[in-house]
GUDRENMAR-323205 format. One line per 8 residues: for each residue x, y, z of N, C-alpha, C, O. Coordinates in steps of 0.02 Angstrom, whole numbers, plus 50000, padded with zeros to 5 digits. Layout:
BEGIN
X Y Z X Y Z X Y Z X Y Z ~ ... .
% end
This chain:
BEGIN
50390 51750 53561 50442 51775 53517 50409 51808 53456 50350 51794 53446 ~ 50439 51850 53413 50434 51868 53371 50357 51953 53390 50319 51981 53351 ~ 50366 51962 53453 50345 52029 53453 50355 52089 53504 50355 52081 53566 ~ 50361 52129 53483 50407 52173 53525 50349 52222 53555 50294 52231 53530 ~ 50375 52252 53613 50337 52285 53657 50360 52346 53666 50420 52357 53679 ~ 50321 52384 53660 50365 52467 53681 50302 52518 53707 50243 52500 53703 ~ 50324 52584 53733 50286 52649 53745 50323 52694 53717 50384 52696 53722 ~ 50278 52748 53676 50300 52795 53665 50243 52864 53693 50181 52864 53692 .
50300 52935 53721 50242 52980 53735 50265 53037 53705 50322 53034 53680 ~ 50224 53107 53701 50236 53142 53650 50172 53184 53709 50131 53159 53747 ~ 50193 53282 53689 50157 53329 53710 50172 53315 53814 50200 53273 53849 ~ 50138 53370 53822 50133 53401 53890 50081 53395 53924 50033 53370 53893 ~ 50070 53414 53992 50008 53439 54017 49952 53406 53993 49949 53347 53974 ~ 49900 53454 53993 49849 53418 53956 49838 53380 53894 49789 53348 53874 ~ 49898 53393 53868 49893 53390 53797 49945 53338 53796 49968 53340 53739 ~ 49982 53281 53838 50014 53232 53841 49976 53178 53804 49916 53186 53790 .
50010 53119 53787 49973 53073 53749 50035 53011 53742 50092 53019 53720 ~ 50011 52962 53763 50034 52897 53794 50021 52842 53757 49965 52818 53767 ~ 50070 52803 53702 50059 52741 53665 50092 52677 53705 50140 52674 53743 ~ 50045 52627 53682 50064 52561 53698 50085 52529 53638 50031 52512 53614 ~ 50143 52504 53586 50135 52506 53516 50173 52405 53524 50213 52384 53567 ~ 50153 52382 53490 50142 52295 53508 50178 52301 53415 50148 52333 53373 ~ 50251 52261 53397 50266 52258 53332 50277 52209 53322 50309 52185 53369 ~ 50262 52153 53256 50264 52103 53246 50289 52080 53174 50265 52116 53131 .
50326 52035 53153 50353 52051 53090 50303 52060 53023 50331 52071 52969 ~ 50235 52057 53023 50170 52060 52990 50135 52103 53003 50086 52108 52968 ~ 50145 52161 53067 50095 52210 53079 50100 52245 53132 50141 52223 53172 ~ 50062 52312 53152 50083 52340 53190 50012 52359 53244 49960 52386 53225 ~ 50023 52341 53297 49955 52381 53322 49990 52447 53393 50042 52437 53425 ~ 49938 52518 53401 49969 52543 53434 49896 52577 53476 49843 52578 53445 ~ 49900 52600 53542 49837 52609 53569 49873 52674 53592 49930 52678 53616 ~ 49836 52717 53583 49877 52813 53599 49801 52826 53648 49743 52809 53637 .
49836 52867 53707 49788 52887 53752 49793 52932 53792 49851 52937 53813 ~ 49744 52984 53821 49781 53035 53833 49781 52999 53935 49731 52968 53955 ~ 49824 53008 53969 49845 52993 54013 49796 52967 54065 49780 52911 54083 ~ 49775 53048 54088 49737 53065 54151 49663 53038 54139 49620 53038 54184 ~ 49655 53022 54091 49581 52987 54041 49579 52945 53995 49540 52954 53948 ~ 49613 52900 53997 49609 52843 53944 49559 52811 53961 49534 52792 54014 ~ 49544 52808 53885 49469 52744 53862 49475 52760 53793 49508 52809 53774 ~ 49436 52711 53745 49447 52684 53682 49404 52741 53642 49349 52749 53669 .
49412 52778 53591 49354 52803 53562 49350 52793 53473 49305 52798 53431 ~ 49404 52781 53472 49378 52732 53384 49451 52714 53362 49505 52742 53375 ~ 49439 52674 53335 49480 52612 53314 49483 52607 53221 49434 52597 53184 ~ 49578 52620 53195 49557 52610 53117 49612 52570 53107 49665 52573 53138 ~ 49596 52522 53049 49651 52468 53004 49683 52507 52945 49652 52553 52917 ~ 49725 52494 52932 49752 52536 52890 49794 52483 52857 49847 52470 52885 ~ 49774 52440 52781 49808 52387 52745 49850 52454 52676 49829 52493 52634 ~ 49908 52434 52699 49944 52468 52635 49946 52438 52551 49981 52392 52533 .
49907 52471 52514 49911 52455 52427 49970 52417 52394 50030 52422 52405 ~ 49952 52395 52370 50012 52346 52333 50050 52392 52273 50090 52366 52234 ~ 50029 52471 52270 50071 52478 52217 50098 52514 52215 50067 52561 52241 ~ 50150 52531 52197 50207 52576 52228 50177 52674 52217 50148 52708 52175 ~ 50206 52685 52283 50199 52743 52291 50123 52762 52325 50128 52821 52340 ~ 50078 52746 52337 50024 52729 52372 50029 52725 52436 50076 52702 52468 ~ 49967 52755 52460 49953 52753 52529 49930 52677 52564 49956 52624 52547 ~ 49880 52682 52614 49870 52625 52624 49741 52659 52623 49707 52711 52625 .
49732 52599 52619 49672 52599 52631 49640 52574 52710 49649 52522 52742 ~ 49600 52634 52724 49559 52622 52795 49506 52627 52829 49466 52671 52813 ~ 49495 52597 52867 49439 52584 52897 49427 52592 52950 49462 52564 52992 ~ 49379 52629 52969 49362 52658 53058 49297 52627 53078 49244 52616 53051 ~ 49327 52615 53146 49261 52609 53204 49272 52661 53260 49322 52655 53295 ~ 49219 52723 53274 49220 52748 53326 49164 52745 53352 49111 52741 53322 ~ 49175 52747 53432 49134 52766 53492 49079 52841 53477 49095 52901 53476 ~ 49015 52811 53466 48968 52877 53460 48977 52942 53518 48973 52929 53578 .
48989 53011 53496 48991 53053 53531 49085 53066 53540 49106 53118 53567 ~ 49131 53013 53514 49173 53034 53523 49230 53080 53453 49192 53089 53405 ~ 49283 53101 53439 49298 53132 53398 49384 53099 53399 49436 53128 53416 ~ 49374 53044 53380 49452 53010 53403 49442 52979 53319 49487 52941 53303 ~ 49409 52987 53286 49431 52945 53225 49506 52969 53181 49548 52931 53156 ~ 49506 53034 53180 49573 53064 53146 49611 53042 53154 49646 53010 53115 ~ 49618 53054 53222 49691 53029 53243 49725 52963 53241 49780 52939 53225 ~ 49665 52943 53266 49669 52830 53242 49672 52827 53176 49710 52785 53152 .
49631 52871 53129 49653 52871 53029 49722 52873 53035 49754 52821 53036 ~ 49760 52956 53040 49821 52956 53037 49874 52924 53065 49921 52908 53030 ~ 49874 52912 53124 49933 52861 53144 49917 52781 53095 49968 52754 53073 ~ 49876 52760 53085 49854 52696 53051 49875 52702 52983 49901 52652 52958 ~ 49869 52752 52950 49875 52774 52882 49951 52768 52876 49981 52730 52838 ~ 49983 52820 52926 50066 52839 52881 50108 52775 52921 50164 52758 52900 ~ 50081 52748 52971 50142 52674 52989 50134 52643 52926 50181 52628 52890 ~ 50058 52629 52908 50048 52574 52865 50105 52591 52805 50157 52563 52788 .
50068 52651 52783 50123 52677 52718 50190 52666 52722 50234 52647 52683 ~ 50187 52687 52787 50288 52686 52795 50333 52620 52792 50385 52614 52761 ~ 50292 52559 52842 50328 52505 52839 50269 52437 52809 50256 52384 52836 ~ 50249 52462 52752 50217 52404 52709 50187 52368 52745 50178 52315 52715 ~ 50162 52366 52802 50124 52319 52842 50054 52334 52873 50052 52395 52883 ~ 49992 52302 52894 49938 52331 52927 49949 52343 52958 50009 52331 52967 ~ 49916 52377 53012 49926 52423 53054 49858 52438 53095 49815 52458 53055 ~ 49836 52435 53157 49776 52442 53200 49798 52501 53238 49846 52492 53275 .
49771 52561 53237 49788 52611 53296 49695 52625 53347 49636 52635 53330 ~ 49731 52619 53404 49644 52644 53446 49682 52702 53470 49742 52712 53474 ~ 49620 52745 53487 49663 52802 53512 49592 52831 53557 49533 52820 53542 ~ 49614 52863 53606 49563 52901 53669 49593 52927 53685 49638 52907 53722 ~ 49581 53037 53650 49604 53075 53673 49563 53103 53709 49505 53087 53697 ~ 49571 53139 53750 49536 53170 53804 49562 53246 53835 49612 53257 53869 ~ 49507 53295 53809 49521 53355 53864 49474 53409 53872 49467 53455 53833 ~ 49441 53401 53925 49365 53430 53953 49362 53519 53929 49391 53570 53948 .
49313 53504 53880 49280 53567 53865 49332 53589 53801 49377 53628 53819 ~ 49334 53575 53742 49392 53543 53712 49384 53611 53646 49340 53608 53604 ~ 49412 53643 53646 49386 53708 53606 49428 53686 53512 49464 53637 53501 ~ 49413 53723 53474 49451 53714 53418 49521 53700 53414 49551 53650 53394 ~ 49540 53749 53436 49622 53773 53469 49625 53718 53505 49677 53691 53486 ~ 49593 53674 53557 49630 53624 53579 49632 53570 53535 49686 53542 53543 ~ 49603 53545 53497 49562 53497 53432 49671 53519 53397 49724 53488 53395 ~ 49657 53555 53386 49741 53581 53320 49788 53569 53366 49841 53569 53333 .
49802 53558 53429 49857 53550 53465 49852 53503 53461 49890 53478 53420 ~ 49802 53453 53498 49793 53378 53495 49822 53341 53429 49859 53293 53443 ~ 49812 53353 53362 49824 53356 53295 49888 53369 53301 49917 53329 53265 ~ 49934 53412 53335 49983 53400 53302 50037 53374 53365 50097 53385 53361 ~ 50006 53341 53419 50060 53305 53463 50026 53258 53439 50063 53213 53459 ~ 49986 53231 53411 49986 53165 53374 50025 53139 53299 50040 53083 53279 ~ 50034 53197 53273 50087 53225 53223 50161 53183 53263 50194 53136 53240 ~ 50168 53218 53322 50248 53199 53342 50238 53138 53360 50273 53094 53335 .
50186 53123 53408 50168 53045 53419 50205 52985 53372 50256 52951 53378 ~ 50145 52991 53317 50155 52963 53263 50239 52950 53233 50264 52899 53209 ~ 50268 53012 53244 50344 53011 53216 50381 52968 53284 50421 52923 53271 ~ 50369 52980 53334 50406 52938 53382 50368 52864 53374 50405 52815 53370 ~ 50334 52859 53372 50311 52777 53368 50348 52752 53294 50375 52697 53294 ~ 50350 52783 53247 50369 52754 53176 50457 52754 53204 50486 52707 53178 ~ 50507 52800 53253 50557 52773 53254 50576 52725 53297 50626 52689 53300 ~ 50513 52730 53337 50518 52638 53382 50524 52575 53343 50569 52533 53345 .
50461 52576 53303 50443 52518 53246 50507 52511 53221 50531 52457 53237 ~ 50554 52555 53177 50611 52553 53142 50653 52500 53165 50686 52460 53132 ~ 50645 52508 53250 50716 52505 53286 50700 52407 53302 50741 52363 53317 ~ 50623 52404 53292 50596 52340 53329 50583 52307 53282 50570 52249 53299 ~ 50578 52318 53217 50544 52272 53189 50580 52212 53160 50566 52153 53149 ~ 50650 52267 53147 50713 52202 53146 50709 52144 53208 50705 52083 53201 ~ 50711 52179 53262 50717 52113 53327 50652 52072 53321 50662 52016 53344 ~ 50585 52081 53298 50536 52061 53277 50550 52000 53222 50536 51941 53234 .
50564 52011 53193 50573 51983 53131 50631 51909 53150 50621 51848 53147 ~ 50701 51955 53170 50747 51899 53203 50726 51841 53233 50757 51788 53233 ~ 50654 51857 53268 50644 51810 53330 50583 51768 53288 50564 51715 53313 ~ 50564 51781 53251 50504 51756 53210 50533 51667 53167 50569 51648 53121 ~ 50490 51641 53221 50517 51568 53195 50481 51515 53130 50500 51459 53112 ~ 50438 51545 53112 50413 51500 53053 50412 51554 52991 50415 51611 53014 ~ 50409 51553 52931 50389 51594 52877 50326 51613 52861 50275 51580 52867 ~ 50330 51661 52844 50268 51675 52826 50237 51643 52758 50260 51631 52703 .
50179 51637 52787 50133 51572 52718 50136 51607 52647 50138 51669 52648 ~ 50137 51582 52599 50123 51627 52540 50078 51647 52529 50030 51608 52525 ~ 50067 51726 52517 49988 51748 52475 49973 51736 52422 50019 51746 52382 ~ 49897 51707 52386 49879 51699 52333 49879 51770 52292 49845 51808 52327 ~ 49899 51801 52240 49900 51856 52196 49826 51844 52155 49796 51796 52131 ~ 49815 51915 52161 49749 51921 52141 49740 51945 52046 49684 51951 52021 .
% end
């Protein structure tokens, strides 16, 4: 109880891209991949600032040789921002022989990605939360 399961997909063809997004009333993790080639190529946390109007702060791990950190920044970055919570995105995009022009498409069906996963979260995090049977512990203030 207390975590909800969903997919969200976004883009076409080659340029399709496939989330697994796991919501919990404390956090969000989401793994985006491009279909025909999924595998992991970097991984970022994204803890949102305590002070209003602020982004969130993050942190990447990527796979050497691969070029997946952006996209794991940005989806990690604007959930976090959006619904005050951490946030883990992995992401493995993939598309052979991958020119600039494909790099800016990729960029921006991760753009829509991102917007369809944030109206999943919306829709889940209430039923998340509903089902969440103990409270959350108090944080010490720093």
């Amino acid at each position: 109880m207390g975590m909800q399961l969903g997919t969200v997909a976004a883009g076409e063809g080659r340029f399709r891209l496939e989330a697994a997004v796991v919501v919990t009333p404390r956090g969000i993790t989401v793994t985006a991949c491009s279909p025909r080639y999924a595998h992991l190529g970097a991984t970022a946390q994204a803890i949102p600032r305590p002070e209003p109007g602020r982004t969130a702060t993050v942190s990447i791990l990527s796979v050497p040789c691969h070029r997946d950190e952006i996209p794991a920044h940005d989806i990690a970055a604007k959930l976090a921002t959006r619904f005050h919570m951490p946030v883990a995105a992995s992401t493995g995009l993939h598309v052979d022989g991958a020119t600039d022009e494909d790099l800016r498409t990729f960029l921006g069906v991760v753009s829509e990605l991102t917007e369809g996963i944030a109206d999943y979260v919306a829709k889940a995090l209430p039923a998340a939360s509903e089902d969440e049977l103990d409270p959350a512990p108090a944080r010490p203030r720093a």
